[in-house]
C-alpha positions in Angstrom: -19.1 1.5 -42.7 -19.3 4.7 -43.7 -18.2 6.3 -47.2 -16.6 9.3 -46.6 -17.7 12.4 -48.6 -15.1 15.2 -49.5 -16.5 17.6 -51.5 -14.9 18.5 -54.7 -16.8 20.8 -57.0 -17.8 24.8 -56.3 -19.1 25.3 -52.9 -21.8 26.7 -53.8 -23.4 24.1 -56.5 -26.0 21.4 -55.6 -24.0 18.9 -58.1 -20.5 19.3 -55.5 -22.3 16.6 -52.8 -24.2 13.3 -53.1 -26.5 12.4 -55.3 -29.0 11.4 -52.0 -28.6 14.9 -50.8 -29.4 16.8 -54.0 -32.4 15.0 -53.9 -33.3 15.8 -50.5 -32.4 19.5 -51.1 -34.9 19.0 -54.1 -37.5 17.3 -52.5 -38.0 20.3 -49.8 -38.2 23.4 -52.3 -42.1 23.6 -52.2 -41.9 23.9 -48.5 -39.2 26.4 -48.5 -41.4 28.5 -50.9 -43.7 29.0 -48.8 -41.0 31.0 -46.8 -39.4 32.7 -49.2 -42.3 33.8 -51.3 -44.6 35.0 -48.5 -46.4 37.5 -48.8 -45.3 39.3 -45.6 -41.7 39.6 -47.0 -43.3 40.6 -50.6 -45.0 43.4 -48.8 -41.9 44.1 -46.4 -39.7 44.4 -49.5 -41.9 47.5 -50.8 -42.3 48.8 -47.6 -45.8 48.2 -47.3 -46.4 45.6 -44.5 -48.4 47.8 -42.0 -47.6 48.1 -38.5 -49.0 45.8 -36.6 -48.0 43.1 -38.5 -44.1 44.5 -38.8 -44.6 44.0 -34.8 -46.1 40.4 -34.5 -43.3 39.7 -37.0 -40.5 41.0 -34.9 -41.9 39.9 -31.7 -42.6 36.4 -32.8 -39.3 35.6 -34.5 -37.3 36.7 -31.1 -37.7 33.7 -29.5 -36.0 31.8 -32.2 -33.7 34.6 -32.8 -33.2 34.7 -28.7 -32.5 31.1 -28.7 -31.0 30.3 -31.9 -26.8 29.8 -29.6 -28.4 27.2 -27.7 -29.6 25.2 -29.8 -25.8 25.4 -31.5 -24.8 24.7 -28.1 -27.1 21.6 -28.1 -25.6 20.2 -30.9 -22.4 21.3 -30.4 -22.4 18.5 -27.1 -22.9 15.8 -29.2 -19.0 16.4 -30.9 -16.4 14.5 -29.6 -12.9 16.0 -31.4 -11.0 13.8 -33.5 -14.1 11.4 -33.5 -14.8 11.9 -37.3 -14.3 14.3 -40.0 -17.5 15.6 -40.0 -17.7 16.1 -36.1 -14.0 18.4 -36.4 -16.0 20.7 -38.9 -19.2 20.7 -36.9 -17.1 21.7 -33.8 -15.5 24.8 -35.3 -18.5 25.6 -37.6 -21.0 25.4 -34.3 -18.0 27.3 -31.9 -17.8 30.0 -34.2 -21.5 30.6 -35.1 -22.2 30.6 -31.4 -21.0 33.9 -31.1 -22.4 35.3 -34.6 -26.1 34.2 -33.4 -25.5 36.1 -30.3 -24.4 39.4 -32.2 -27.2 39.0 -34.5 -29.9 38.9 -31.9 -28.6 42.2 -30.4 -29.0 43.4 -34.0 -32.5 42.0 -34.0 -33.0 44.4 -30.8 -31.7 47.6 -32.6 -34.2 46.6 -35.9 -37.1 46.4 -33.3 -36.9 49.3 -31.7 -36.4 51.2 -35.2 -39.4 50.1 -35.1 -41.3 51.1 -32.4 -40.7 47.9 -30.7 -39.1 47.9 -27.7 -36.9 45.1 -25.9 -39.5 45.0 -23.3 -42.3 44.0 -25.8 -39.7 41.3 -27.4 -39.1 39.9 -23.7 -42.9 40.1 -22.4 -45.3 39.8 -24.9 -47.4 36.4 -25.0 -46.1 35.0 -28.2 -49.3 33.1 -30.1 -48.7 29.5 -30.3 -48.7 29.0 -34.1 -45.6 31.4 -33.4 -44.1 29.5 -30.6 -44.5 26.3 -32.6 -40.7 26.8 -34.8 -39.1 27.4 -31.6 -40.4 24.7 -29.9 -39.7 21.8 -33.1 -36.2 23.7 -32.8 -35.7 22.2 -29.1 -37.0 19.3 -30.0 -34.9 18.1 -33.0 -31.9 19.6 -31.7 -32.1 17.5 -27.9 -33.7 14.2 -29.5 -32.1 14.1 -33.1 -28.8 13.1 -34.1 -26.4 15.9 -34.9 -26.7 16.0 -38.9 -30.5 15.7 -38.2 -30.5 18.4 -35.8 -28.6 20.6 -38.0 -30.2 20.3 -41.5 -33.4 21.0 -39.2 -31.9 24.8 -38.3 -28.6 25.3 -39.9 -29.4 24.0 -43.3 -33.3 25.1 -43.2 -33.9 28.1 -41.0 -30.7 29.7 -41.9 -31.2 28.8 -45.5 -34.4 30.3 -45.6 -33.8 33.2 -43.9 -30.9 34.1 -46.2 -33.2 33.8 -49.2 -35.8 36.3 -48.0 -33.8 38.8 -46.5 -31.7 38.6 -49.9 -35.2 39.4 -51.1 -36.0 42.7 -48.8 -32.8 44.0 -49.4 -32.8 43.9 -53.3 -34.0 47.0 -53.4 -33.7 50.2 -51.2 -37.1 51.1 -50.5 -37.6 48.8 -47.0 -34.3 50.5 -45.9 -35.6 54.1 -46.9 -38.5 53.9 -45.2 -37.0 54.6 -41.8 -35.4 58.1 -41.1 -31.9 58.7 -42.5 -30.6 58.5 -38.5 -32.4 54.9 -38.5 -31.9 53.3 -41.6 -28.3 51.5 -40.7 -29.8 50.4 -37.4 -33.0 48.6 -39.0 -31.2 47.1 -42.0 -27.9 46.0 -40.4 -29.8 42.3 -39.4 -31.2 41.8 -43.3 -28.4 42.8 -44.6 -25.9 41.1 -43.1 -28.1 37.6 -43.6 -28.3 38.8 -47.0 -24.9 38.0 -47.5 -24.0 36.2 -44.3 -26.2 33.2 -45.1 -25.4 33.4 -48.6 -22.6 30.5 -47.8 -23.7 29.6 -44.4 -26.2 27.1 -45.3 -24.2 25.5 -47.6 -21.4 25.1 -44.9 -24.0 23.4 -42.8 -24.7 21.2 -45.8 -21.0 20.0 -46.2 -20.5 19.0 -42.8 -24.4 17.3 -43.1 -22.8 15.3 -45.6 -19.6 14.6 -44.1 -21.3 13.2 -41.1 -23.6 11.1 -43.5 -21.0 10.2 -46.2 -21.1 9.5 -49.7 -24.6 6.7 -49.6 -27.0 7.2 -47.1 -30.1 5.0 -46.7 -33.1 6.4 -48.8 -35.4 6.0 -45.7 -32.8 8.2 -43.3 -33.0 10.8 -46.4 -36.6 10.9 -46.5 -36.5 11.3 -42.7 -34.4 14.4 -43.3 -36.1 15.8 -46.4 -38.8 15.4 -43.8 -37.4 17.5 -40.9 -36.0 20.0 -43.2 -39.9 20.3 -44.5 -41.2 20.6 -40.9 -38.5 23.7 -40.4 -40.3 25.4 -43.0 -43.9 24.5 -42.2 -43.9 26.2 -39.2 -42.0 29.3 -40.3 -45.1 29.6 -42.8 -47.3 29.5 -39.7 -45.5 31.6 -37.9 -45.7 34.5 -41.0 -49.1 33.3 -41.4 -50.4 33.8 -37.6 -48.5 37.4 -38.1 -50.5 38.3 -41.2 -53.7 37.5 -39.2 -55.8 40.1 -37.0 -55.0 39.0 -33.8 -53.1 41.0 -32.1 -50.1 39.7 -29.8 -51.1 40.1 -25.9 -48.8 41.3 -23.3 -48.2 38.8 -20.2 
């Protein structure tokens, strides 16, 4: 039977859910560095990341960006209302965000083509397979896993993540006044608002992770989740890794 979890401390502090969770949050901050302090957002925060690789970026992350709603959707049939707790907060968490994934990809658009990138090289250029790869482990977690699986592999990690280095890129101005006055709200507006959008978001995704799981969870199902969580940030290394290379992406 499951012990049921309510948090009661700050939202936003580690020590507010399970003991098994902190250490699973713990257990995956190597991997996530590997995001976060990559060198392509190091040199994209100073404005420095030359072109070709500001275009393998942009173009690689669309599919993920593209697809992001359906995988909510996934995970959002595997909710039954009134079944639990945790499925109640799931269901308005993953109704809601449906429709916030889909505005931020048309945001994604509008930083591309500040960029020289236009939505016909997001929708036809041959995206390398060490790119491909996030997207892909995305699909599978989210159709094979179980629901708090499936979204500590993307909620929890990707969007966790992603907060953290845009955060980064937008601690400064000098990314943002690099483009033309006329430009500069149109190439920000996605960093900035997962700067502070995702600032909460991932730790939404970890309450309702926990509320799903409860209060004790079996140290081999948490390693199995420390695990997943890991893989989500492996292959966004490779992806930023493949974009730093000097291969250039191919058109279909």
């Amino acid at each position: 039977m499951v012990e049921e979890f309510t948090r009661t401390g700050p939202y936003m502090e580690l020590g507010s859910y399970p003991v098994w969770a902190q250490e699973m949050m713990h257990s995956t901050v190597k991997a996530k560095h590997k995001v976060v302090d990559h060198e392509l957002f190091a040199m994209m925060k100073e404005a420095a990341l030359p072109e070709p690789e500001t275009n393998k970026f942009l173009v690689g992350g669309w599919p993920v960006i593209e697809q992001f709603p359906q995988f909510m959707a996934v995970n959002l049939c595997k909710v039954q209302y009134g079944r639990s707790r945790g499925e109640d907060m799931a269901r308005k968490y993953l109704m809601r965000n449906i429709r916030v994934e889909q505005h931020h990809a048309d945001l994604w658009t509008q930083w591309a083509a500040a960029c020289g990138v236009d939505k016909k090289d997001l929708l036809d250029s041959a995206v390398p397979v060490e790119t491909q790869a996030l997207n892909h482990w995305c699909w599978h977690s989210c159709e094979r896993s179980s629901l708090a699986t499936s979204m500590a592999a993307t909620n929890l990690a990707i969007e966790g993540a992603t907060g953290e280095w845009s955060t980064l890129i937008c601690s400064s101005d000098t990314y943002e006044n690099s483009f033309p006055p006329e430009l500069r709200k149109q190439a920000t507006r996605w960093l900035r608002l997962h700067a502070q959008y995702d600032d909460t978001h991932p730790w939404e995704a970890l309450e309702i992770i926990c509320s799903l799981i409860g209060n004790r969870a079996e140290p081999k199902y948490v390693a199995y989740l420390a695990q997943c969580i890991s893989n989500s940030y492996e292959y966004m290394a490779l992806s930023l890794d493949r974009c730093m290379s000097h291969e250039p992406v191919a058109a279909h």
